[in-house]
C-alpha positions, 0 to 999 in steps of 0.5 A: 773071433769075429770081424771086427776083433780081427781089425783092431787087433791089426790096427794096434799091431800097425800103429805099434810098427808105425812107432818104430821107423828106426827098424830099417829092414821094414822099409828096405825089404819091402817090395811095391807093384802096381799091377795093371789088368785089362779084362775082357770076358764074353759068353753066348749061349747057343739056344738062349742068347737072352743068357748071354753076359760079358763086360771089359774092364780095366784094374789097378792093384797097388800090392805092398809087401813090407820087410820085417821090422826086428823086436827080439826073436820077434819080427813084425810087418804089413802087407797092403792090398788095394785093388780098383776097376772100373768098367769100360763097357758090357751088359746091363741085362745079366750080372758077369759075376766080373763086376757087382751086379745089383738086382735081378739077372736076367729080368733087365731091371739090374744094373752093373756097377760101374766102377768098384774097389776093395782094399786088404791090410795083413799084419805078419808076425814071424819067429823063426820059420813060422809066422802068423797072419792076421786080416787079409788072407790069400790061401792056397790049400786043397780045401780054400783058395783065392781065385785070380781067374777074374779081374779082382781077387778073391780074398779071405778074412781071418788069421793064418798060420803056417810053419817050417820050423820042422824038418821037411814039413809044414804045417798049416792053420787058419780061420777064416771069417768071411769072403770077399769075392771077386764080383763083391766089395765087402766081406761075407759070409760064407755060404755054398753055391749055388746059393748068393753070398749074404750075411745071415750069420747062420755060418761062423766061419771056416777052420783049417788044418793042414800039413804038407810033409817031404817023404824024400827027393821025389815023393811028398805027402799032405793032409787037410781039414776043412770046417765050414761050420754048420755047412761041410766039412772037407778031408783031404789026402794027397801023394805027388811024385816029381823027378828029372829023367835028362830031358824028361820031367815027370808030376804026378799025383793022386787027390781024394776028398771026403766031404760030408755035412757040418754041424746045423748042416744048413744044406742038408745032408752031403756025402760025397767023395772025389778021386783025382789022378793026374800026370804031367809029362815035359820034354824040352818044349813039350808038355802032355798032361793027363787026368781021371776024375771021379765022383763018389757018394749019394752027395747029398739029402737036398739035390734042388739047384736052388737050395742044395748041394748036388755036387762036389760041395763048393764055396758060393762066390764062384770060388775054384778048386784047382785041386781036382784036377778037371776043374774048368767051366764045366767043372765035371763034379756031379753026381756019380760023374767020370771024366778024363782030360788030356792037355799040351802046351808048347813053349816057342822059344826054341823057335826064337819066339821067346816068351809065346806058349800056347795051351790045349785042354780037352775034358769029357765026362759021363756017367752022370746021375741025371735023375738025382738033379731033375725028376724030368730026367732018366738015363745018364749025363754027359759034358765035354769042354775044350780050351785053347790058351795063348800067352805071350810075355814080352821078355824084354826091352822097356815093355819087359813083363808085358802079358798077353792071354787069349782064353777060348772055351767051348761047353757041351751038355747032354741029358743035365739039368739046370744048364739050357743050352751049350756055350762058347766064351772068350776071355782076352786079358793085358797085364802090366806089373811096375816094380818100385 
């Protein structure tokens, strides 16, 4: 099903609601947000200052989420989308991959667009504990997730599934049409990074299977599968364990992923395997987290940056995956590639300082095959990464909800091609939610 399939299968569906005002519970159930975001993102490169990229802007997202109006055993609603920002300043030189960017990076002929917007409808029909999503999708599975790192989300087109009618488990299915990132304002193709996002229509999508399953109190289980056509495919095995000891917490888990070439295979052969350990220890106010990352397999036929894939495959549009557990700015997922990280936060409230949190992660990665990226290198790679976060959340009085984040990044590169020099960033971000 393509695109416009897609739409005018909603757009019936929403007229047919639209007919029904006497169906209360589609009105009285609904939640509306207006959600504002003020972003500011800069980042220097220590050796090639001509790099260097960064915007502020300012965001409004109307966020609507109907009830459910009732036919039966079948329920129907809308859920609405609609996200704005306009650029209050930044370079013209280089795109920021915040805002769409027109031309060249880097050459000083593009230019960032000044002001964008993207508006999203979802149709959900639902009966029982399953329901179905036709138009706009915000997934969040091990094999595709929306990303709100930036100043608009990135989101997906297509329909999705997912249900609980069975005891303890829930089972996931979806296909994806196409992407709107979040430096875009329309729908594309799918494609794999490095590569640009474009409509060539060489890809047709992407398929998902999943099911996520409660072996008992503490341990739980889930698989996925992910088809990108003619591209990768993905599959995915995850255990978690979580339980209370008094006053200590305990998550921990362990990832694989197996991924491997699709169909075409427009970006050669892939095979590449990642293995993820992770645990996150809380007491009272503290919280340690520890991590082991590790890449696997010869990753594929096609190394070059400009036209393969020599990592961990990923979805171009800069979309994250937060299910290996060293993603960050560095990402750690070349070939052959070790890492570790270890992380701390601590809440102030038990210093009266309610709603203040701050975040320390360190990650260090060796073991990378340099040769396999360039020919110009021998030997093994190496990167490090550092961050601090400060979140503040006033918890209450008339400003209650208002957020604060500061976001510190510094990035360390040894003996790895296509990155000229390390760099430092800061993200600076005010949010505001209005509930109606």
């Amino acid at each position: 099903m393509r695109r416009q399939t897609l739409w005018i299968a909603m757009a019936c569906a929403i007229a047919t609601i639209g007919a029904t005002g006497t169906h209360a519970g589609f009105v009285e159930d609904s939640q509306v947000q207006l959600k504002f975001k003020n972003f500011y993102l800069d980042r220097q490169y220590d050796d090639t200052p001509a790099k260097n990229w960064g915007s502020w802007s300012q965001a409004v997202t109307l966020d609507e989420k109907s009830g459910y109006a009732q036919f039966g055993a079948l329920q129907l609603g809308v859920d609405v989308l609609a996200q704005y920002a306009v650029r209050l300043d930044g370079r013209d030189r280089n795109a920021d991959w915040v805002l769409p960017y027109s031309g060249i990076s880097g050459t000083g002929t593009g230019k960032q667009e000044r002001q964008f917007g993207k508006i999203g409808a979802t149709l959900k029909a639902k009966i029982s504990q399953t329901e179905l999503r036709i138009g706009e999708i915000l997934p969040v599975t091990p094999v595709i997730h929306f990303d709100p790192s930036r100043q608009l989300l990135t989101t997906y087109n297509g329909v999705w599934l997912e249900s609980k009618d069975l005891k303890n488990t829930k089972l996931t299915l979806g296909y994806l049409d196409s992407i709107n990132a979040r430096y875009e304002n329309q729908p594309m193709d799918f494609g794999l990074w490095p590569k640009a996002l474009n409509n060539d229509g060489k890809t047709d999508g992407m398929y998902v299977a999943g099911i996520d399953y409660q072996l008992n109190k503490n341990w739980s289980a889930s698989y996925f599968y992910g088809d990108v056509t003619n591209i990768y495919r993905q599959n995915y095995l995850g255990v978690n364990y979580k339980n209370n000891y008094d006053k200590l917490k305990v998550d921990s888990h362990i990832r694989f992923f197996d991924n491997a070439e699709s169909g075409d295979a427009l970006y050669g052969d892939i095979d590449n395997q990642a293995l993820s350990i992770g645990s996150t220890l809380t007491y009272g106010s503290h919280s340690v987290g520890l991590s082991y990352q590790q890449m696997f397999g010869d990753h594929g036929s096609n190394p070059s940056a400009a036209t393969g894939a020599p990592y961990f495959p990923s979805l171009a549009g800069w979309v994250p995956q937060p299910y290996l557990d060293n993603w960050s700015v560095a990402s750690f997922i070349r070939k052959d590639e070790k890492s570790v990280g270890v992380a701390y936060s601590y809440d102030f409230s038990d210093l009266g300082i309610k709603g203040l949190k701050t975040t320390a992660k360190y990650w260090h990665g060796w073991g990378i095959d340099s040769a396999y990226e360039s020919s110009a290198l021998t030997g093994k790679g190496k990167e490090d990464e550092f961050n601090f976060i400060l979140n503040y959340v006033v918890p209450e009085g008339k400003l209650k909800g208002l957020g604060f984040q500061w976001m510190y990044i510094d990035v360390n590169f040894d003996n790895i091609a296509g990155q000229a020099s390390d760099l430092q960033e800061h993200r600076i971000a005010t949010t505001y939610t209005y509930k109606f």
